[in-house]
Structures are given as structure tokens and as C-alpha cells.
Backbone as CSV, one residue per row, in Angstrom:
resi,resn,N_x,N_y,N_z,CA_x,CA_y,CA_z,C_x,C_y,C_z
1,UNK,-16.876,-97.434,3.354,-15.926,-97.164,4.427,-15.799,-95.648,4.575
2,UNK,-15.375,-95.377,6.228,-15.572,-93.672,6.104,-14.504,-93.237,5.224
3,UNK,-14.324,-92.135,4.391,-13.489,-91.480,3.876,-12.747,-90.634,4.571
4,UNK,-12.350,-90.614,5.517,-11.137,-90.409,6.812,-10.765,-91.934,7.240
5,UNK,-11.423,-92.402,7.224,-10.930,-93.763,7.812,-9.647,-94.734,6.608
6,UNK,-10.248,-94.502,5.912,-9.680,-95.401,4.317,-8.464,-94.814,3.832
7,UNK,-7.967,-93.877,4.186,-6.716,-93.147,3.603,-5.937,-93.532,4.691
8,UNK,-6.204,-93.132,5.925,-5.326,-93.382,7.399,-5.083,-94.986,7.492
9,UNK,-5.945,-95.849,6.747,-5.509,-97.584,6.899,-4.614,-97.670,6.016
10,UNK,-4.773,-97.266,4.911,-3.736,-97.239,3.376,-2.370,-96.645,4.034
11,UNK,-2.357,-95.357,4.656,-0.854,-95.042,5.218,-0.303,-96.129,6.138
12,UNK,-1.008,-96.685,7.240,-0.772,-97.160,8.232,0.090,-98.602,7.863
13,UNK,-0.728,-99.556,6.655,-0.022,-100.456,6.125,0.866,-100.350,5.182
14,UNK,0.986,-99.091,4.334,2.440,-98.679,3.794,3.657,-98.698,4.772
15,UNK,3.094,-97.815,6.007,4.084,-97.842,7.048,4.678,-99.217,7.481
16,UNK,3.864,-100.019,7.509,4.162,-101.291,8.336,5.079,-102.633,7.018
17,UNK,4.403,-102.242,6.145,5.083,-102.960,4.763,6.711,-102.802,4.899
18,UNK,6.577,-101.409,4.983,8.530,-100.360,4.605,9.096,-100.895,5.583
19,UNK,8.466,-100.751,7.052,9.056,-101.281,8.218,9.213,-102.444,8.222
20,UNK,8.567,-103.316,7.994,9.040,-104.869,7.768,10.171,-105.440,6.826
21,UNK,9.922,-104.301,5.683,11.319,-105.032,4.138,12.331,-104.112,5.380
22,UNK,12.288,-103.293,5.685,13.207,-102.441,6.850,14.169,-103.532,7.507
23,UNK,12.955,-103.865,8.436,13.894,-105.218,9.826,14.609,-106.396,8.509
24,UNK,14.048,-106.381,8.082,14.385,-107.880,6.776,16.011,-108.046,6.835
25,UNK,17.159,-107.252,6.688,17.710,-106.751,6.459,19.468,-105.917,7.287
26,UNK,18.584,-105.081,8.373,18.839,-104.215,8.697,20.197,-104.441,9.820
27,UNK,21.276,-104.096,9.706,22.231,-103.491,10.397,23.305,-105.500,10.153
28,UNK,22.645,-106.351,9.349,23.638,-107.361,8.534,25.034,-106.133,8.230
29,UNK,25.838,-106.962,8.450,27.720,-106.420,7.591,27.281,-107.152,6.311
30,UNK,27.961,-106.844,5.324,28.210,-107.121,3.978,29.259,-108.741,3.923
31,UNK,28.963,-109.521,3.394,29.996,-110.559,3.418,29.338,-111.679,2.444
32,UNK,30.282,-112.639,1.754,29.560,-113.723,1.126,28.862,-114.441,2.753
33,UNK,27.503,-114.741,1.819,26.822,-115.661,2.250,25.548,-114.801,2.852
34,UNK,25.195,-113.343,2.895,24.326,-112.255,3.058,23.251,-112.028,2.545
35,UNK,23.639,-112.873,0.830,22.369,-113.079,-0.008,21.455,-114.021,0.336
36,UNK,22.629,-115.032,0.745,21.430,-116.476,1.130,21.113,-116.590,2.085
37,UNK,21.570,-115.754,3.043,21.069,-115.471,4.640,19.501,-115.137,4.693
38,UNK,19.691,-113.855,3.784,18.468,-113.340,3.610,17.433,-114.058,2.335
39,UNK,17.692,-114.564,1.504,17.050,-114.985,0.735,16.469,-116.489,1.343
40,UNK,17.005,-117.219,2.179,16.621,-118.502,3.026,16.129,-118.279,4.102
41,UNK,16.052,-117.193,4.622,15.863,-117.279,6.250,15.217,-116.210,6.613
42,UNK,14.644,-115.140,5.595,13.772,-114.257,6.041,12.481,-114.759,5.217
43,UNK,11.967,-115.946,4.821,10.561,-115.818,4.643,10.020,-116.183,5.920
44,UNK,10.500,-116.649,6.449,10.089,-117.153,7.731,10.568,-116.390,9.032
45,UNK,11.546,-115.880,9.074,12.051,-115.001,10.142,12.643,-113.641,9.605
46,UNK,12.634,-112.365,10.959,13.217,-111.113,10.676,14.836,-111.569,10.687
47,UNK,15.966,-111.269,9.626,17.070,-111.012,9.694,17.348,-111.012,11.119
48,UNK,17.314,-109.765,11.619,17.410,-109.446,13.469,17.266,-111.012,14.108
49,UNK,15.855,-111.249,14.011,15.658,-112.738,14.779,16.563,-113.705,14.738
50,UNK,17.007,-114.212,13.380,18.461,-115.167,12.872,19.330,-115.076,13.873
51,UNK,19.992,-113.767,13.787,21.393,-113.117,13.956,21.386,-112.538,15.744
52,UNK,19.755,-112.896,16.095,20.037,-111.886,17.933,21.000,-112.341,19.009
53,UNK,21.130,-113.716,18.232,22.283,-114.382,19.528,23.102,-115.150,18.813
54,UNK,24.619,-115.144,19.352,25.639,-115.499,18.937,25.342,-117.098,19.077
55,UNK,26.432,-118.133,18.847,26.370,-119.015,18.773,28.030,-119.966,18.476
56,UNK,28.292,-120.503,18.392,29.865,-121.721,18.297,29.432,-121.983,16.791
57,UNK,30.243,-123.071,15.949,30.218,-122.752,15.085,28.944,-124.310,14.836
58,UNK,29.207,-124.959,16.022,28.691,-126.514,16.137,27.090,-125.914,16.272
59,UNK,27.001,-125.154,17.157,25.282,-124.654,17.314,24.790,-124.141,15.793
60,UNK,25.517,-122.968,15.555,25.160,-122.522,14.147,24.841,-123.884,13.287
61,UNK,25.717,-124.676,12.988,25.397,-126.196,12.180,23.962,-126.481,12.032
62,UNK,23.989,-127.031,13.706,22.534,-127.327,13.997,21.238,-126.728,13.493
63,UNK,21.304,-125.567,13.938,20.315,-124.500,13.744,20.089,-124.530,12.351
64,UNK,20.975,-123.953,11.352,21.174,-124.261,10.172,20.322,-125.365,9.277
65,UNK,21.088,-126.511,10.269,20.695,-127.551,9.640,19.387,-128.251,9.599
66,UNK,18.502,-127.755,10.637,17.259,-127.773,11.160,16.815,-127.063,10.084
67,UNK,16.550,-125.516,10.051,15.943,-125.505,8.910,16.286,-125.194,7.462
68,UNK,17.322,-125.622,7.294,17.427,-126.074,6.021,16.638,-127.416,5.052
69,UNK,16.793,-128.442,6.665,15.414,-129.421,6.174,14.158,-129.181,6.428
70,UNK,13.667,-128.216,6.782,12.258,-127.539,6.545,12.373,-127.540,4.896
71,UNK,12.566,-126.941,4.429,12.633,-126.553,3.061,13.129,-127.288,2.298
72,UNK,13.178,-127.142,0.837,14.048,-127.588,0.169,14.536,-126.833,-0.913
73,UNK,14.394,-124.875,-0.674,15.154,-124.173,-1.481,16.516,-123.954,-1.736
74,UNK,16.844,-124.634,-0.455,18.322,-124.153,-0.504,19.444,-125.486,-1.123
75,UNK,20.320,-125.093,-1.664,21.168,-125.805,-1.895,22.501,-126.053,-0.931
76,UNK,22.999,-127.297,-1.213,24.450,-127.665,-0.090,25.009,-126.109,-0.380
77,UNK,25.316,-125.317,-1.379,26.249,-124.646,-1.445,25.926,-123.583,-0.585
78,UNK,24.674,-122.964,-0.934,24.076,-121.762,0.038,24.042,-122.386,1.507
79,UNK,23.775,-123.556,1.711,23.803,-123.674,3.451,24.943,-123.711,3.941
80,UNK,26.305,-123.676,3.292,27.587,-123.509,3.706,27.657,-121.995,3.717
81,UNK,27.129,-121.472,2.391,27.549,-120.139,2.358,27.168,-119.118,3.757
82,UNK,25.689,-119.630,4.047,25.036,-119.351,5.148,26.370,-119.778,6.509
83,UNK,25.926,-120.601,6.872,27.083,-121.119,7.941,28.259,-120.296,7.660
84,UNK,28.921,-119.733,6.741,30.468,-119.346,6.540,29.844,-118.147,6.895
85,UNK,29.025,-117.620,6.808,28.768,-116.256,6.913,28.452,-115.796,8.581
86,UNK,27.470,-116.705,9.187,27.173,-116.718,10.649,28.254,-116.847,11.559
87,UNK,29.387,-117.682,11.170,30.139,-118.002,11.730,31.271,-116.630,12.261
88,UNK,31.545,-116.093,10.435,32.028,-115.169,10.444,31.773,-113.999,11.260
89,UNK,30.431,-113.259,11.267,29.977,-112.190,11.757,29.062,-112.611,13.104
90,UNK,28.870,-113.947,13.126,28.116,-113.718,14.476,28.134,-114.974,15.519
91,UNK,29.458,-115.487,15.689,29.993,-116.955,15.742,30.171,-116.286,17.143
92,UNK,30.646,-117.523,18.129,31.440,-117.568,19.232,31.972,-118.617,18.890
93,UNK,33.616,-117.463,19.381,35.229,-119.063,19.319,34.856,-120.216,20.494
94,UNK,35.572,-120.890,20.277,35.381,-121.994,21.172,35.792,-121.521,22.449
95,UNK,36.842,-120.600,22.460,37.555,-120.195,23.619,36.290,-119.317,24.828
96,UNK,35.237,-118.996,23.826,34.277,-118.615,24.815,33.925,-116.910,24.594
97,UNK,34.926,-116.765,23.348,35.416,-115.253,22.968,34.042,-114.829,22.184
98,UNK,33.663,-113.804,21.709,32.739,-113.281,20.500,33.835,-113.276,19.307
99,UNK,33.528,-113.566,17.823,34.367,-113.000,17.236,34.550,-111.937,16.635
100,UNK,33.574,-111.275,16.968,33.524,-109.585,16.844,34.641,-108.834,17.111
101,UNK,35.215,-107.536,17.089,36.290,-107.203,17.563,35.929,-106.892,19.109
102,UNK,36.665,-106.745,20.155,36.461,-106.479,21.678,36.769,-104.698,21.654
103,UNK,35.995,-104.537,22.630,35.872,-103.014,23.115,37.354,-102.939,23.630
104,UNK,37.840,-101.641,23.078,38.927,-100.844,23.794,38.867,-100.582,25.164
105,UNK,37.814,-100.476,26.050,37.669,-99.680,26.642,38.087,-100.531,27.855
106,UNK,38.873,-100.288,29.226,39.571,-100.972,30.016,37.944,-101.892,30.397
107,UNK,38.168,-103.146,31.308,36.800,-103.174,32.230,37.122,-102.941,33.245
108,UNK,35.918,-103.296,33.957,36.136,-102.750,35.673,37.034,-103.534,36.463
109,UNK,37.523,-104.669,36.241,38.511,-105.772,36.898,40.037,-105.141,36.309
110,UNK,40.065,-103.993,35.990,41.713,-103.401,35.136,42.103,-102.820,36.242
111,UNK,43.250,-103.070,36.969,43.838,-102.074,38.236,44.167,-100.452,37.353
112,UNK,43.539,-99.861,38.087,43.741,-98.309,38.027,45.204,-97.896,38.317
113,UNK,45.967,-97.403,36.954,47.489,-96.578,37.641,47.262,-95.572,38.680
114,UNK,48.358,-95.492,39.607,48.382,-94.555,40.768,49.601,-93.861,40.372
């Protein structure tokens, strides 16, 4: 192999390795159920991917529960822990709300003081 070529492939897949344990991971809150989020659900998917869209707590179930029977690493306890955790940080209330905290910031439907 050329010897310019063979050093620049060796960086290129270091790069892409770091970047991948990177996404694995990345911009999760801290909370029970974070370990088994990631320890169940990133051999197969990026963290990011899991978590890109909110969900009720009945969808999360589902989803959950789907692949949890793919597998059979996980235990009842971690697929609750999982669920308690999604719910927590990346749930929609029933009311239709996020349960994230809401932006301060007025919206455009706020009558302007005069």
C-alpha cells in the first residue's frame, strides 16, 4: 500500500471510530435509566436516533417494547428503567405539552403592550 496512502486511512478511521463512541452518547441529561438507555439501545442505534422525537408515554411503551423483544439482554427492570427515563427527558404529556421546560420567550400570538 502507498506509504502516504496508509497513514491518511489509519487517521481517517480513528476519526470516524471517536466520532461514532461521540454520537453514542452525546447531549443525553444525566438521570436513572441513561445507563440502560445506552447500554440497550446503542448497539443497534445512535443515542441521537432513540431520543430525535418525542413521544406520550403509551408510544414510548411500544417502541420500547418492540425492541426489547428483539433481544433478550435486557431485563424487566432496565426496560422500565429505560421507559422512566424517556418519559422523563423526552416524553410528551398527554395534554399535547413537551415535558421539557417551555421557552420564556413571549410567541408571536402574545398581544404587544401599548
Amino acid at each position: 500500500m502507498n506509504q502516504i496512502l496508509k497513514p491518511t486511512l489509519g487517521a481517517l478511521c480513528a476519526l470516524f471510530l471517536a466520532s461514532a463512541a461521540y454520537g453514542q452518547n452525546h447531549n443525553l441529561p444525566d438521570g436513572k435509566g441513561k445507563a440502560e438507555l445506552i447500554r440497550g439501545c446503542t448497539d443497534c442505534h445512535s443515542a441521537n436516533l432513540v431520543v430525535q422525537k418525542r413521544r406520550t408515554p403509551e408510544d414510548w411503551k411500544k417502541v420500547v417494547d418492540d425492541m426489547a423483544a428483539r433481544t433478550s439482554d435486557n431485563s424487566p427492570k432496565d426496560v422500565d428503567n429505560v421507559l422512566r427515563y424517556l418519559n422523563t427527558n423526552f416524553g410528551i404529556k398527554k395534554t399535547g405539552t413537551t415535558a421539557a421546560p417551555q421557552s420564556a420567550t413571549p410567541s408571536a400570538s402574545t398581544p404587544k403592550r401599548r
